[in-house]
DOROVO-672228 format. One record per residue (C-alpha): residue number from 1; residue in one letter; x, y, z. Coordinates in nm, 2 decimals, decimal comma, padded with zeros to 4 digits. Example, Ala and Ser with C-alpha at 12.3 -4.5 7.8 and 13.67 -1.06 7.14 Angstrom:
REM DOROVO-672228
+-----+------+--------+--------+--------+
: seq : type :      X :      Y :      Z :
+-----+------+--------+--------+--------+
:   1 :    a :  01,23 : -00,45 :  00,78 :
:   2 :    s :  01,37 : -00,11 :  00,71 :
+-----+------+--------+--------+--------+
This chain:
REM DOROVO-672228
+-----+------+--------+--------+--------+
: seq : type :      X :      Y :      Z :
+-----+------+--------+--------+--------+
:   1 :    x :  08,66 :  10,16 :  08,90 :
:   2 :    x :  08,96 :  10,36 :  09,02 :
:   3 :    x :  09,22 :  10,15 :  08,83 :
:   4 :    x :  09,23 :  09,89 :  08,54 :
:   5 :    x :  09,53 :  09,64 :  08,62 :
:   6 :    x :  09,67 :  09,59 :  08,97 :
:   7 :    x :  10,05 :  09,52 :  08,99 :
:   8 :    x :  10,24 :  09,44 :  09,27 :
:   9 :    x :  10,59 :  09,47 :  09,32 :
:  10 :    x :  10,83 :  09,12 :  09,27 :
:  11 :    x :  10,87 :  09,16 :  09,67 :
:  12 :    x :  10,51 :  09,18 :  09,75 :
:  13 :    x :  10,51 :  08,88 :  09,51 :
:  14 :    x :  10,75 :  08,67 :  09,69 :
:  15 :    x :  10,57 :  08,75 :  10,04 :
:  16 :    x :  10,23 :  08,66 :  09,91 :
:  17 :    x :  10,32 :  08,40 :  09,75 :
:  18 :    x :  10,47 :  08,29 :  10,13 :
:  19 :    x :  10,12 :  08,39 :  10,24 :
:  20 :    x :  09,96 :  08,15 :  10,02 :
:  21 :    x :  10,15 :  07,84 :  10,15 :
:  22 :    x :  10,10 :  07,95 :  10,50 :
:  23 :    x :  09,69 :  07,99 :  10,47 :
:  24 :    x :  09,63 :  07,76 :  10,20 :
:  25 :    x :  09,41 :  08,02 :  10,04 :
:  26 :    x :  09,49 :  07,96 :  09,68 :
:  27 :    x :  09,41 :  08,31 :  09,51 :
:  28 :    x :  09,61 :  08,61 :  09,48 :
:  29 :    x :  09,32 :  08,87 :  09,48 :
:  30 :    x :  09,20 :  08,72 :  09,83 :
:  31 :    x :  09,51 :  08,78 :  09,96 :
:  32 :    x :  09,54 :  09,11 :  09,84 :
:  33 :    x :  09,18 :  09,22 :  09,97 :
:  34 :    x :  09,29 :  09,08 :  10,33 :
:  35 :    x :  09,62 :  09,27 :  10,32 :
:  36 :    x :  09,44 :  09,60 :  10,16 :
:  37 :    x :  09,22 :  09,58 :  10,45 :
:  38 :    x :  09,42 :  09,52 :  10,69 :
:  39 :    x :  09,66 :  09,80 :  10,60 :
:  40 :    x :  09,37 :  10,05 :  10,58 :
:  41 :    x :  09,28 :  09,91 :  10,95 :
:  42 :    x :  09,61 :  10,11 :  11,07 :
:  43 :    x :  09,47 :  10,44 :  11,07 :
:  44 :    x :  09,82 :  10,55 :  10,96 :
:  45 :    x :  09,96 :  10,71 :  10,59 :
:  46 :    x :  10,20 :  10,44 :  10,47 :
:  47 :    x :  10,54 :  10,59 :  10,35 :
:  48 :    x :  10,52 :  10,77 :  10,01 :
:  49 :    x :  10,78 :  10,55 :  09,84 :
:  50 :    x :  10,78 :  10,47 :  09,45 :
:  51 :    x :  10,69 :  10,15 :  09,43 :
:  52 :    x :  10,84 :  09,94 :  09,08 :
:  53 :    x :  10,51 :  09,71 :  08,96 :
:  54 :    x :  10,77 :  09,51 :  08,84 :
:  55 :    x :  10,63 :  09,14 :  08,87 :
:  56 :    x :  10,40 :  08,95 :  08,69 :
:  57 :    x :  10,14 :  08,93 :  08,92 :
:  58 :    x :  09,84 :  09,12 :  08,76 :
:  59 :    x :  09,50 :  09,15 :  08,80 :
:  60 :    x :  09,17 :  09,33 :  08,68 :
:  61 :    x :  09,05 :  09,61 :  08,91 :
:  62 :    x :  08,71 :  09,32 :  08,86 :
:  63 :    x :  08,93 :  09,04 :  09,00 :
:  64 :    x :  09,08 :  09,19 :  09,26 :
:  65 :    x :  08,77 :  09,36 :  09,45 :
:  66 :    x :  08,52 :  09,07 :  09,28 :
:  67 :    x :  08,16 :  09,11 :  09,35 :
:  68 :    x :  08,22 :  09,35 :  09,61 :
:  69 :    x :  08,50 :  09,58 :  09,37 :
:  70 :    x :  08,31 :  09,92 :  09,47 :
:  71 :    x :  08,34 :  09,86 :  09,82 :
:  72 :    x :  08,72 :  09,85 :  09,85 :
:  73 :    x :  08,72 :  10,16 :  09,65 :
:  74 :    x :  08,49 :  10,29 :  09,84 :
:  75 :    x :  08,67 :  10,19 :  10,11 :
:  76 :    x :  09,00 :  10,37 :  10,00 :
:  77 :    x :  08,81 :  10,68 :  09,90 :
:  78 :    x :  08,70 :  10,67 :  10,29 :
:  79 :    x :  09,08 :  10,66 :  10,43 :
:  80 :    x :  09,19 :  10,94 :  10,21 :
:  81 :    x :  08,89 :  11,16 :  10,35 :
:  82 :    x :  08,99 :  11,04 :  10,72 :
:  83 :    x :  09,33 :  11,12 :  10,64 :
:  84 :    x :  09,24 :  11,45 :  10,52 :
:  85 :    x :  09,39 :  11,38 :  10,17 :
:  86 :    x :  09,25 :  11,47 :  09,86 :
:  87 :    x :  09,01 :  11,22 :  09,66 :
:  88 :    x :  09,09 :  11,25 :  09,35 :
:  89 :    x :  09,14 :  10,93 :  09,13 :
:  90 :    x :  09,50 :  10,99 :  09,15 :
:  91 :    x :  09,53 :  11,03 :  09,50 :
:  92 :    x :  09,29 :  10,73 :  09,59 :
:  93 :    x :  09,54 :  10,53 :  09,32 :
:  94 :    x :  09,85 :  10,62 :  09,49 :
:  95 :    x :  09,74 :  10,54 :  09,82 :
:  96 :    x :  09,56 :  10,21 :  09,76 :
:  97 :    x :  09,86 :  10,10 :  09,59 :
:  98 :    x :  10,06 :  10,22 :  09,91 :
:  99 :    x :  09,82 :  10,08 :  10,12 :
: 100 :    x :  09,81 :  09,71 :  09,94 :
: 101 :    x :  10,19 :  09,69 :  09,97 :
: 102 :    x :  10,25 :  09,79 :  10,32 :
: 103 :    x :  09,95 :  09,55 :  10,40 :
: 104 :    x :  10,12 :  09,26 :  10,27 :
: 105 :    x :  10,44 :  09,33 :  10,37 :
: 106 :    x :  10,27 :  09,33 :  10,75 :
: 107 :    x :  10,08 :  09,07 :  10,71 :
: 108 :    x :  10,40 :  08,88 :  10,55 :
: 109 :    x :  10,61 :  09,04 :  10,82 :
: 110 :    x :  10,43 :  08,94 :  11,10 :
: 111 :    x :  10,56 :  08,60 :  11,18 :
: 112 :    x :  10,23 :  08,58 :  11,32 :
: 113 :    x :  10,10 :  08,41 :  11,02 :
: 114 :    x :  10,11 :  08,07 :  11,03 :
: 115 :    x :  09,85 :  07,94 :  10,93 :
: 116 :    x :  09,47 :  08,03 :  10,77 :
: 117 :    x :  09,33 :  08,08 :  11,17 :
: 118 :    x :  09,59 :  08,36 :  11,24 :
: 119 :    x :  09,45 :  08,61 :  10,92 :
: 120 :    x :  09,11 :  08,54 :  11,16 :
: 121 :    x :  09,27 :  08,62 :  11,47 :
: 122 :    x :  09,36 :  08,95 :  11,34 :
: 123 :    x :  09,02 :  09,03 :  11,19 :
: 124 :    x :  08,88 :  08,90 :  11,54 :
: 125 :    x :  09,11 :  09,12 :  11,70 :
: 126 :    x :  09,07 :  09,45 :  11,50 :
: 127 :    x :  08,74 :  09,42 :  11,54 :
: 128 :    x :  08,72 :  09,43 :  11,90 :
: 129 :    x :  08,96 :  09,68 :  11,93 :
+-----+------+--------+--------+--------+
């Protein structure tokens, strides 16, 4: 487990909480896997910026990833490598963090999003591409 709690900014708050009326999906953690992996789905670094956990959205590491929790740190830990950054727990922390935010600020930002379909549009369409 690369982290205990999982904190999101008030902003990323706000947007998923946008998300959530949108799609209808009713759980934070989803949300935050689909925006995770869409983010990582970029193939870019996100900007290094300090981002302030300050809202009171928080989760166990367990409740966000769920039954599959070692993927999506495996999944992380892949990125870094691809990126050619170091995986050390604090590097993999930083950039999941970075990775989550930017994900659902995308995702949020979009206006694509209307409805549950369009986060399946995207997965359809990442996948092909």
């Amino acid at each position: 487990m690369i982290i205990k709690q999982v904190r999101v900014s008030q902003q990323a708050k706000d947007q998923l909480s946008r998300l959530k009326g949108k799609t209808g999906i009713k759980n934070w953690n989803v949300l935050c896997r689909w925006a995770l992996c869409y983010s990582l789905s970029e193939k870019t670094i996100p900007t290094d910026i300090q981002i302030a956990a300050d809202s009171n959205l928080e989760m166990s590491w367990l409740t966000f990833g769920g039954d599959y929790y070692e993927l999506y740190e495996a999944l992380v830990k892949a990125w870094c490598q691809q990126m050619k950054l170091p995986t050390d727990n604090e590097t993999v922390i930083k950039y999941f963090r970075l990775n989550l935010e930017r994900g659902i600020a995308h995702l949020c930002g979009t206006g694509f999003i209307k409805e549950f379909d369009d986060l399946i549009k995207i997965a359809v369409k990442e996948k092909r591409a």
